[in-house]
C-alpha positions, 0 to 999 in steps of 0.5 A: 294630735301629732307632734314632731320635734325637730333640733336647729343648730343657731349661728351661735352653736347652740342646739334648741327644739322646735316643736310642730303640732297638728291637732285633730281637725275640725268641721267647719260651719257650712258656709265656709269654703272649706268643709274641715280645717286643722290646727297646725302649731309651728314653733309656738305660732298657730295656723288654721290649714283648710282641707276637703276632708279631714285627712286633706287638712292633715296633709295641708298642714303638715305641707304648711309646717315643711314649707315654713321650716324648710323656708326659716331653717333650712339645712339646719335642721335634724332631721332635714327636710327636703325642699317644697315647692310653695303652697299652691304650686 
């Protein structure tokens, strides 16, 4: 497992942690379309990122976490994350 964490500044002031996690992958059944996925946790919410083999659902998931925190938190966020262009462009 790889876990980040990262500090956001609130409105308010007050400095709290978000915590991103991408778990190892996993195969998926033959019939699905995607042969590996990987479990991407953001900020408490799970995410199931498909990938062609195991080190593409890492890089999927890892692209799926700055997407989500770049589009949430924007530049509050220590350290930064640069901008992304969305999934699938």
């Amino acid at each position: 497992m790889i876990e980040l964490v990262f500090k956001v500044t609130g409105e308010d002031g007050e400095q709290r942690d978000i915590v991103v996690r991408i778990h190892e992958p996993t195969r998926n059944p033959p019939e699905k379309k995607w042969p590996w996925a990987a479990s991407v946790e953001v900020d408490g919410r799970n995410y199931n990122v498909p990938g062609e083999d195991p080190l593409d659902a890492i890089e999927s998931g890892a692209r799926h976490a700055a997407i989500l925190l770049r589009e949430i938190h924007g530049d509050a966020l220590d350290p930064p994350i640069e901008p992304r262009m969305k999934e699938g462009q």
